[in-house]
Backbone bond lengths (Angstrom), bond angles and torsions (degrees), N, CA, C in turn:
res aa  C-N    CA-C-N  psi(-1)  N-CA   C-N-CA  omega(-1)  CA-C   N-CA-C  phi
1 X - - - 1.469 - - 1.521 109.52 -
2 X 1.421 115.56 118.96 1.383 107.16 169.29 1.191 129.98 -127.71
3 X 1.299 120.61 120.04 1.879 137.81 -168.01 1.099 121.83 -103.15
4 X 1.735 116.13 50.83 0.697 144.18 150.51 1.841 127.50 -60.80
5 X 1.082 98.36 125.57 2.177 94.55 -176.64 1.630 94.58 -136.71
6 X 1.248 105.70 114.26 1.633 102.35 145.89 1.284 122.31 -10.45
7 X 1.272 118.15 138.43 1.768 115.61 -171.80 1.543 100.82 -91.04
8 X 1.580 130.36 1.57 1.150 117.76 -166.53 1.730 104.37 -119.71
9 X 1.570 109.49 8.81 1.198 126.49 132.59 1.393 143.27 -94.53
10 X 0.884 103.22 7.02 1.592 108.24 177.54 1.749 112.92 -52.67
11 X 1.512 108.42 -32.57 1.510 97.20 -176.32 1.073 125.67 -104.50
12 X 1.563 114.58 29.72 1.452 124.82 132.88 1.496 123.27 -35.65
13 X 1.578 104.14 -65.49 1.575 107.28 -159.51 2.251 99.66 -53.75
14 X 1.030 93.12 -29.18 1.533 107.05 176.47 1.385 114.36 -57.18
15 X 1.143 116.05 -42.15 1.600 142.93 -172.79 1.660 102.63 -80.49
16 X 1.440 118.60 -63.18 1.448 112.04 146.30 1.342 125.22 -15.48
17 X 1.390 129.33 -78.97 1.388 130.11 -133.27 1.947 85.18 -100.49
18 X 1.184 111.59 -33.59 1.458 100.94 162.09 1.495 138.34 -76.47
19 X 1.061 138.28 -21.73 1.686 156.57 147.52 1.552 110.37 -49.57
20 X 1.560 112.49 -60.21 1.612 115.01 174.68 1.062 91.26 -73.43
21 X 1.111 152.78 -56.33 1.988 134.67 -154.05 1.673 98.11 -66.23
22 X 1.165 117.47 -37.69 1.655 111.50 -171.97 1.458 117.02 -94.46
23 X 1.246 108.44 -4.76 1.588 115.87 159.97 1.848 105.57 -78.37
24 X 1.161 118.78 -31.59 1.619 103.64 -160.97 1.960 73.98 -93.73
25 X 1.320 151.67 -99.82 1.106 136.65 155.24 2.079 105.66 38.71
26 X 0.945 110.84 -80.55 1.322 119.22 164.88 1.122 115.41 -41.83
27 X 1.240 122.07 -52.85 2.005 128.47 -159.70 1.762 84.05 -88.29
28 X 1.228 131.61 -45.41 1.344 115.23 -168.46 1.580 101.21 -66.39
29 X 1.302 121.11 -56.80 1.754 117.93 176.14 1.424 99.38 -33.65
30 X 0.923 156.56 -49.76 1.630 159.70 -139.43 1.187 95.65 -83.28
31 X 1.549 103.74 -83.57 1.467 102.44 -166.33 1.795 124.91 -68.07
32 X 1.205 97.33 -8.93 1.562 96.13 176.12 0.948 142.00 -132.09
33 X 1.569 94.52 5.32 1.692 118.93 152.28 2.333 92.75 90.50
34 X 1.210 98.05 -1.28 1.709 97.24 -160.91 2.077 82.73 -85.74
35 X 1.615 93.60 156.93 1.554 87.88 173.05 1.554 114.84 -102.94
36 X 1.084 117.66 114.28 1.246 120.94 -160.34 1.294 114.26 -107.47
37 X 1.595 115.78 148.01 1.393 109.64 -169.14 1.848 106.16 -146.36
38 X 1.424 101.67 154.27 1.780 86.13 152.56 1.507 133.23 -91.25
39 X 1.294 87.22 126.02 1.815 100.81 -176.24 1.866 102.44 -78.39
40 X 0.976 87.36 -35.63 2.053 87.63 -169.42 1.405 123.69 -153.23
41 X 1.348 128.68 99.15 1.329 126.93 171.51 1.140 113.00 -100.07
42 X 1.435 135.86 163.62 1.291 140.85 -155.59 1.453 121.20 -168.42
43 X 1.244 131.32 169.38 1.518 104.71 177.88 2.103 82.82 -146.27
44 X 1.312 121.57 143.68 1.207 132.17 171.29 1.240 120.34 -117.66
45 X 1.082 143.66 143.23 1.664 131.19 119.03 1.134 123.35 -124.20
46 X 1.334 88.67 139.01 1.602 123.42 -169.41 1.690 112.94 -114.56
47 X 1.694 102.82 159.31 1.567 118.21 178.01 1.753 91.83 -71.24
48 X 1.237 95.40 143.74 2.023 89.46 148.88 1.420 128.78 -26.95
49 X 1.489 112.43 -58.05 1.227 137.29 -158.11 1.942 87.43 -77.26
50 X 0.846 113.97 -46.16 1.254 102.77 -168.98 1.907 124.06 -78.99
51 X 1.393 97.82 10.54 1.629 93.63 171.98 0.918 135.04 -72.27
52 X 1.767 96.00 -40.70 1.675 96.77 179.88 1.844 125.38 -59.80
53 X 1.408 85.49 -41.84 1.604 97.17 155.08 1.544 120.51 -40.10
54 X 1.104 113.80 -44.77 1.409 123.34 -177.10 1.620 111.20 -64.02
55 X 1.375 108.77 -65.64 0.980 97.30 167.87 1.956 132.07 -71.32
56 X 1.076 93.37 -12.02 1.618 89.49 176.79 2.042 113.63 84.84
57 X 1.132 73.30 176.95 2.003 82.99 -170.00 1.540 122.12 -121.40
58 X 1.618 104.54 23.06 1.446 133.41 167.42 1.504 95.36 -50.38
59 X 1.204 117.69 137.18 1.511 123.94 155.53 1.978 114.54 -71.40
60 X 0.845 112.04 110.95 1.563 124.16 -175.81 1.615 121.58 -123.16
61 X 1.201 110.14 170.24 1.544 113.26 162.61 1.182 121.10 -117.44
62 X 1.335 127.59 130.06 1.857 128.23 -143.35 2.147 81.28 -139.83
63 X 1.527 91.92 140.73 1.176 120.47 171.86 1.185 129.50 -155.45
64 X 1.377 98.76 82.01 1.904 111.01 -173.99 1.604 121.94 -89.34
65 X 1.156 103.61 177.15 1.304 109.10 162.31 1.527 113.20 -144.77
66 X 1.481 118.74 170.53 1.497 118.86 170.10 1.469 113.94 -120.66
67 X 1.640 102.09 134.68 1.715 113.06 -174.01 1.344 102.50 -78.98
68 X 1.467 102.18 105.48 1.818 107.76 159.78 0.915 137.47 -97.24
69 X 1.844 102.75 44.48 1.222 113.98 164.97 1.725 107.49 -152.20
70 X 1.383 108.69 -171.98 1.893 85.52 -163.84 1.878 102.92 -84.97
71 X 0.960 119.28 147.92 1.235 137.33 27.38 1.697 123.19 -90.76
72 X 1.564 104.34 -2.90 1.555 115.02 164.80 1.753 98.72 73.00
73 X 1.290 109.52 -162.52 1.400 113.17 179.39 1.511 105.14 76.59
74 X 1.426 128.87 169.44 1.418 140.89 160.53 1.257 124.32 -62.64
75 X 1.391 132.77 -179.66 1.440 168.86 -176.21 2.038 126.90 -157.19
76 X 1.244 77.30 90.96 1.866 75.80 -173.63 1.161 132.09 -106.48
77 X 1.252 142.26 105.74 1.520 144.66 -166.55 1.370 99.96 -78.25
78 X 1.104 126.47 131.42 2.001 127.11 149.52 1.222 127.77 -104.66
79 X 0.756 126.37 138.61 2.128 119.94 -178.18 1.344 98.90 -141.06
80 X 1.292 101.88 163.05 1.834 108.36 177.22 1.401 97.99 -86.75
81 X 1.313 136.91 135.90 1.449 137.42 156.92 1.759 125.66 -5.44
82 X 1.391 95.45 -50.15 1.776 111.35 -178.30 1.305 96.63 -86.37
83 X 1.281 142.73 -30.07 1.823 130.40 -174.05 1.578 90.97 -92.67
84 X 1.011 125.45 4.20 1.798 131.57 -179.71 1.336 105.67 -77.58
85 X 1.372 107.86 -64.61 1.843 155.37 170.34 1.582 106.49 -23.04
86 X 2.184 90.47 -61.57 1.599 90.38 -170.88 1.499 112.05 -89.88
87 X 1.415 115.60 -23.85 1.743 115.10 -178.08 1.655 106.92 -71.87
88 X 1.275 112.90 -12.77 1.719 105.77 173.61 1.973 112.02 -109.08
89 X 1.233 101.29 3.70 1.525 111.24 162.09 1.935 102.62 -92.13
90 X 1.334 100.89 -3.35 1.594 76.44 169.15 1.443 117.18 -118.70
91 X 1.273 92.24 16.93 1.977 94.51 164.82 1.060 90.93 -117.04
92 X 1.541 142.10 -9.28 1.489 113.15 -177.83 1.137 89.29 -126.86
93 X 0.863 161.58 154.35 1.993 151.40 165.65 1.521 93.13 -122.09
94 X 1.002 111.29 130.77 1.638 120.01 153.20 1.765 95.14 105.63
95 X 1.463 116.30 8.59 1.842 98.35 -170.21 1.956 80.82 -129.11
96 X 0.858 112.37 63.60 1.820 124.60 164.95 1.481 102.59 -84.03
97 X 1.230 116.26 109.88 1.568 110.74 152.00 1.248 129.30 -41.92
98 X 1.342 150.85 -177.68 1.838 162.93 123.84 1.310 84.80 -75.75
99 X 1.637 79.42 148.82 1.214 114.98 157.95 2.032 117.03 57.66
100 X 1.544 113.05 -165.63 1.784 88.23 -164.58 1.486 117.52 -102.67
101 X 0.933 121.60 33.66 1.687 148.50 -175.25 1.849 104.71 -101.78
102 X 0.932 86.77 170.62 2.155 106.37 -162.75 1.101 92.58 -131.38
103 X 1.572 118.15 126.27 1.476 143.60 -179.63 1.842 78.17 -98.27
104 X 1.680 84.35 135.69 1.914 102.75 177.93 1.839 94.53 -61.37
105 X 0.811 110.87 5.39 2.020 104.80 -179.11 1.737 99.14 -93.17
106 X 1.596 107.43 -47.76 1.400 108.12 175.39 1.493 132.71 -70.32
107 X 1.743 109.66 -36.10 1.379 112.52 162.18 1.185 120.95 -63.29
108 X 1.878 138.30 -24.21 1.223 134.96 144.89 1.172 131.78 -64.57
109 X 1.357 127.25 -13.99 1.613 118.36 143.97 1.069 133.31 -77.31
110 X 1.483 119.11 -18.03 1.502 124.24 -178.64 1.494 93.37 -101.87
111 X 1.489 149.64 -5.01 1.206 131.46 173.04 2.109 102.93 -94.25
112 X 1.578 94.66 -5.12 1.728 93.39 -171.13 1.472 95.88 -94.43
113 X 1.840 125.63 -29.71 1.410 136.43 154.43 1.492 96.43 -18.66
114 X 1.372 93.78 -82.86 1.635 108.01 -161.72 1.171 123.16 -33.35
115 X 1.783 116.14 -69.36 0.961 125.13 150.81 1.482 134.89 -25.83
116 X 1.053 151.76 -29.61 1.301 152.43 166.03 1.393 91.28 -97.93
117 X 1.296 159.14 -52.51 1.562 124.68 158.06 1.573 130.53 -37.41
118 X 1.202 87.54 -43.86 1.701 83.39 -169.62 1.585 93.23 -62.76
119 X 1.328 125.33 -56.79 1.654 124.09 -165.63 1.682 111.60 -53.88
120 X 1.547 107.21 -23.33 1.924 97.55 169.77 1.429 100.29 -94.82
121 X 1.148 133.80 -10.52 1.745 135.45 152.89 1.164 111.65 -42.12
122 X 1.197 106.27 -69.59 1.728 116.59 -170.98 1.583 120.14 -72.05
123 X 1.214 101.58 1.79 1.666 102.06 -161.38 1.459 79.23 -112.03
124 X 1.161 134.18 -47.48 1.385 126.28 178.39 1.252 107.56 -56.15
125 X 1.201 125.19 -60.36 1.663 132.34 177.50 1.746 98.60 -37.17
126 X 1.493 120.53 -78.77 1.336 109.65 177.04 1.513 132.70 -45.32
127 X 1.092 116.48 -55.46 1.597 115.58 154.92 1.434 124.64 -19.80
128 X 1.237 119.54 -33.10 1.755 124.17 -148.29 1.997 75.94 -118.55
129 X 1.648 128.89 -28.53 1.489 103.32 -151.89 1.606 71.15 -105.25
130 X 1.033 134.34 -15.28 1.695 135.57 -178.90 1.820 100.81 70.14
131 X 1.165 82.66 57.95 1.620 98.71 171.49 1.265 127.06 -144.59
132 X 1.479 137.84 176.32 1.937 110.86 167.37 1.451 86.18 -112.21
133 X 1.433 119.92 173.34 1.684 138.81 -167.82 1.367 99.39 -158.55
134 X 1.686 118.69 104.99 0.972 131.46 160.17 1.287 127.38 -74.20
135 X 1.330 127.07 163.02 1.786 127.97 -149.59 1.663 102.03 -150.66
136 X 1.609 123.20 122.04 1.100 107.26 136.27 1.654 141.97 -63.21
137 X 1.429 116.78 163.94 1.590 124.84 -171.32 1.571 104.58 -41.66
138 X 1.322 131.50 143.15 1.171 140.31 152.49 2.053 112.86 -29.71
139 X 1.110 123.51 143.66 1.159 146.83 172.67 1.448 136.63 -114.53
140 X 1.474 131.68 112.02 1.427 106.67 -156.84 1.523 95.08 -107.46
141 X 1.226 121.05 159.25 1.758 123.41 164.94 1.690 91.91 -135.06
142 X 1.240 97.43 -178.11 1.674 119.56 176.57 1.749 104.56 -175.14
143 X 1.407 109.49 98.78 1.492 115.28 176.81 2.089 104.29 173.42
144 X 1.422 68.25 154.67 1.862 69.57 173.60 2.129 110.48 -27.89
145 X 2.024 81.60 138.73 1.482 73.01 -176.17 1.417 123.25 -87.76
146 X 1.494 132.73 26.13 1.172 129.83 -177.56 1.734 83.83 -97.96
147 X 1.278 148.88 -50.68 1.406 154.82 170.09 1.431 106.45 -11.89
148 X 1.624 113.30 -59.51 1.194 133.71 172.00 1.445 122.00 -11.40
149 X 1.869 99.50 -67.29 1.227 108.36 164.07 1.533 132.86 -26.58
150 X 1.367 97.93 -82.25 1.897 133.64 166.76 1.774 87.71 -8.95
151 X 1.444 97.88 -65.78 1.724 107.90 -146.58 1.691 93.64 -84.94
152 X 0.981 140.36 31.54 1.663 154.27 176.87 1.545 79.06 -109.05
153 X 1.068 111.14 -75.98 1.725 97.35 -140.52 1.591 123.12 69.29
154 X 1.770 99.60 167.20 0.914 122.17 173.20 1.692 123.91 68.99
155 X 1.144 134.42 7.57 1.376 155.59 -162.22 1.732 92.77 -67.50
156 X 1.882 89.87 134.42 1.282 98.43 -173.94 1.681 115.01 -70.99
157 X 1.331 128.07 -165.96 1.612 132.98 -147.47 1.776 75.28 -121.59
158 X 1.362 130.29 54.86 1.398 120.61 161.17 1.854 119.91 -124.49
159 X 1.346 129.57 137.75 0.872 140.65 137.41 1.554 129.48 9.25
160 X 1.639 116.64 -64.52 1.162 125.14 -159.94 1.449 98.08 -136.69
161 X 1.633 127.24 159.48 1.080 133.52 -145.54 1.453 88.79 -152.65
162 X 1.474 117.22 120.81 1.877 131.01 -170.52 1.437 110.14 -115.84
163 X 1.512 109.15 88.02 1.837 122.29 -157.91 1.291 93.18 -102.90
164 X 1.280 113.83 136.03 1.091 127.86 149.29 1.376 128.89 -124.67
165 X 1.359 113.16 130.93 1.802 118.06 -133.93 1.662 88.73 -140.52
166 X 1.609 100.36 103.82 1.839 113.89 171.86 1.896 96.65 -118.90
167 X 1.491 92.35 130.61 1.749 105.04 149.36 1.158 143.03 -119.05
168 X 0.961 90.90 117.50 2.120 103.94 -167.02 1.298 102.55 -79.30
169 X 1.526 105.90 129.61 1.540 96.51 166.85 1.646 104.07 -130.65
170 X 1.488 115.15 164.85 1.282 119.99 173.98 1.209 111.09 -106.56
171 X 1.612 118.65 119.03 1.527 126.19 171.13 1.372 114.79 -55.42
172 X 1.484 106.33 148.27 1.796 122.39 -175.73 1.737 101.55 67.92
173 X 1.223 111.45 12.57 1.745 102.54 179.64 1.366 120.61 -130.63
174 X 1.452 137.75 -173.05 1.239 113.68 153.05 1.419 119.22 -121.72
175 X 2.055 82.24 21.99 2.113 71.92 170.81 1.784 137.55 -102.26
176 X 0.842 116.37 113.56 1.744 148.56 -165.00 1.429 107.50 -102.58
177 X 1.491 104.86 126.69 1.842 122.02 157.77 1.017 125.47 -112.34
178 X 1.182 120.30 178.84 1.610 111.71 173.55 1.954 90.16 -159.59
179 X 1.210 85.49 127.81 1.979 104.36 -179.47 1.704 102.00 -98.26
180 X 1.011 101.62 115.20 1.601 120.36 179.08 1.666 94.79 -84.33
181 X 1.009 122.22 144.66 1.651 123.50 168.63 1.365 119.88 -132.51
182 X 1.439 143.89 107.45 1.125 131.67 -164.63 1.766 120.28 -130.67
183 X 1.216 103.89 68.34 1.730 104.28 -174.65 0.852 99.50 -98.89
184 X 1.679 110.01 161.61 1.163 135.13 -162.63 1.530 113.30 -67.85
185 X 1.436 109.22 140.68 1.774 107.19 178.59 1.788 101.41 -48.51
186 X 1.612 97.94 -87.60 1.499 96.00 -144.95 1.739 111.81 -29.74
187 X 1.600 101.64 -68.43 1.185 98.00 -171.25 1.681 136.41 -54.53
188 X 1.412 115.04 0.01 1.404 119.75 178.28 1.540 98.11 -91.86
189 X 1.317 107.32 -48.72 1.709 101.27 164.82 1.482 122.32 -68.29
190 X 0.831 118.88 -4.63 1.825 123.74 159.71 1.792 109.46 -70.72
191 X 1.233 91.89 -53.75 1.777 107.59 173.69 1.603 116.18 -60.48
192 X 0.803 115.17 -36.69 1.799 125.32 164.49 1.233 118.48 -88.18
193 X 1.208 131.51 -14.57 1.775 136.47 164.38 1.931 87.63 -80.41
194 X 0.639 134.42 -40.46 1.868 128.98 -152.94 1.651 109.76 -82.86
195 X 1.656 111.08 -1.82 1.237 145.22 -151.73 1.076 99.26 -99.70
196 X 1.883 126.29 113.20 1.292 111.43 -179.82 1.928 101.65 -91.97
197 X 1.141 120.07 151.28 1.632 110.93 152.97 1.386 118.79 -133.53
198 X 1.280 110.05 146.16 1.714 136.06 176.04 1.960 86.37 -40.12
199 X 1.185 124.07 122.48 1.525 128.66 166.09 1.738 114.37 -132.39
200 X 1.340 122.32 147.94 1.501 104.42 162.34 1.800 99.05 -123.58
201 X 1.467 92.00 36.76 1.983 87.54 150.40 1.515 112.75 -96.52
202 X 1.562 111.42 141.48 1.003 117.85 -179.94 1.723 124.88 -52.79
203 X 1.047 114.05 165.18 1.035 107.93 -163.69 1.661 132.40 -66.04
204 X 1.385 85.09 -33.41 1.425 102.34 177.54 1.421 108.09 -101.84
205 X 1.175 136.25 47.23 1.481 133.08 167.28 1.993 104.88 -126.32
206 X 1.233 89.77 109.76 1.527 93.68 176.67 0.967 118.13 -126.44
207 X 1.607 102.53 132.13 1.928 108.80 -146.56 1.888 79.54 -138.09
208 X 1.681 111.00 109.78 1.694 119.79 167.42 1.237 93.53 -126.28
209 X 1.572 106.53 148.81 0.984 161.22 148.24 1.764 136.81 -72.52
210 X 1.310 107.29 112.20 1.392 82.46 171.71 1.649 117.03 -101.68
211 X 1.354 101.02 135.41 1.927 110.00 177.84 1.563 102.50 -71.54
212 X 1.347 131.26 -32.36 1.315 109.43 174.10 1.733 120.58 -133.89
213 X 1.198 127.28 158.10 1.216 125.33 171.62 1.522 106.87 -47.18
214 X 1.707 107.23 165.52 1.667 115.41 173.82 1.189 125.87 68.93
215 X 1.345 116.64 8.06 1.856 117.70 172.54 0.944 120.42 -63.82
């Protein structure tokens, strides 16, 4: 397997995690009237072993999906329980549960949330890899967020784990997400090798890089 990228692409993956973070940013301004922005994008890699760590053992509400198409891998939303609470009181107003449990009225607004984030996620993501990326239905959990994982499933037979970690927050509020992104190495670096760019290195000078250990 080799994960290898041209060094004069490298700031794609940058271009990625910023385009999808400000498309869902966008879809949240829409639907909830809140002005939403990115506070923090980031790019990681991590061991397997080390995600759950990553994400931590906060009790949260997680709403993923899986890319069924390449670059494949997940899409994961997190929210705190109470910023869960208020972003699905504003498509439904007046159907708030008591207490720290999800009325089936609220987990269908916050799984239809999701859904129209993840789809200006992914459309940004395709745009930037100049490809389309199909998605299964949104997914809801509620439990510690290293659990999260577990209940994903399906995780490929690799070594290292290529996160890309944006947090949106809404000004004057305190409600904030953060989109975990986790597709598969080879094929996202297949999708960025297939990538032509405007360069004034000569032609014959080829200068790669590897983005992750173990190629």
């Amino acid at each position: 397997m080799s994960l290898k990228v041209d060094v004069r692409k490298l700031d794609l993956f940058n271009q990625i995690a910023k385009v999808g973070s400000q498309q869902v940013a966008d879809s949240l301004t829409q639907m909830t009237g809140l002005d939403a922005g990115i506070e923090l994008s980031k790019i990681n890699f991590l061991h397997m072993e080390d995600v759950k760590t990553h994400l931590g053992n906060t009790k949260r509400v997680g709403i993923f999906v899986e890319l069924t198409e390449s670059p494949y891998g997940y899409v994961l939303f997190m929210l705190d329980p109470g910023d869960s609470k208020r972003l699905a009181g504003h498509m439904v107003p007046g159907d708030g549960s008591d207490g720290a449990g999800f009325s089936d009225m609220e987990r269908s607004a916050i799984q239809e949330i999701g859904n129209i984030m993840t789809s200006g996620y992914i459309d940004g993501w395709a745009n930037v890899l100049q490809t389309t990326i199909d998605m299964s239905t949104p997914s809801f959990v509620y439990g510690p967020s290293s659990e999260v994982i577990e209940k994903m499933g399906g995780w490929p037979d690799q070594d290292m784990v290529f996160v890309l970690d944006s947090q949106i927050t809404a000004a004057g509020t305190d409600v904030d997400l953060t989109v975990y992104t986790f597709p598969e190495l080879q094929p996202l670096v297949d999708l960025i090798g297939d990538i032509e760019v405007d360069t004034d290195v000569q032609a014959d000078t080829q200068a790669d890089r590897d983005v992750a250990p173990g190629s």
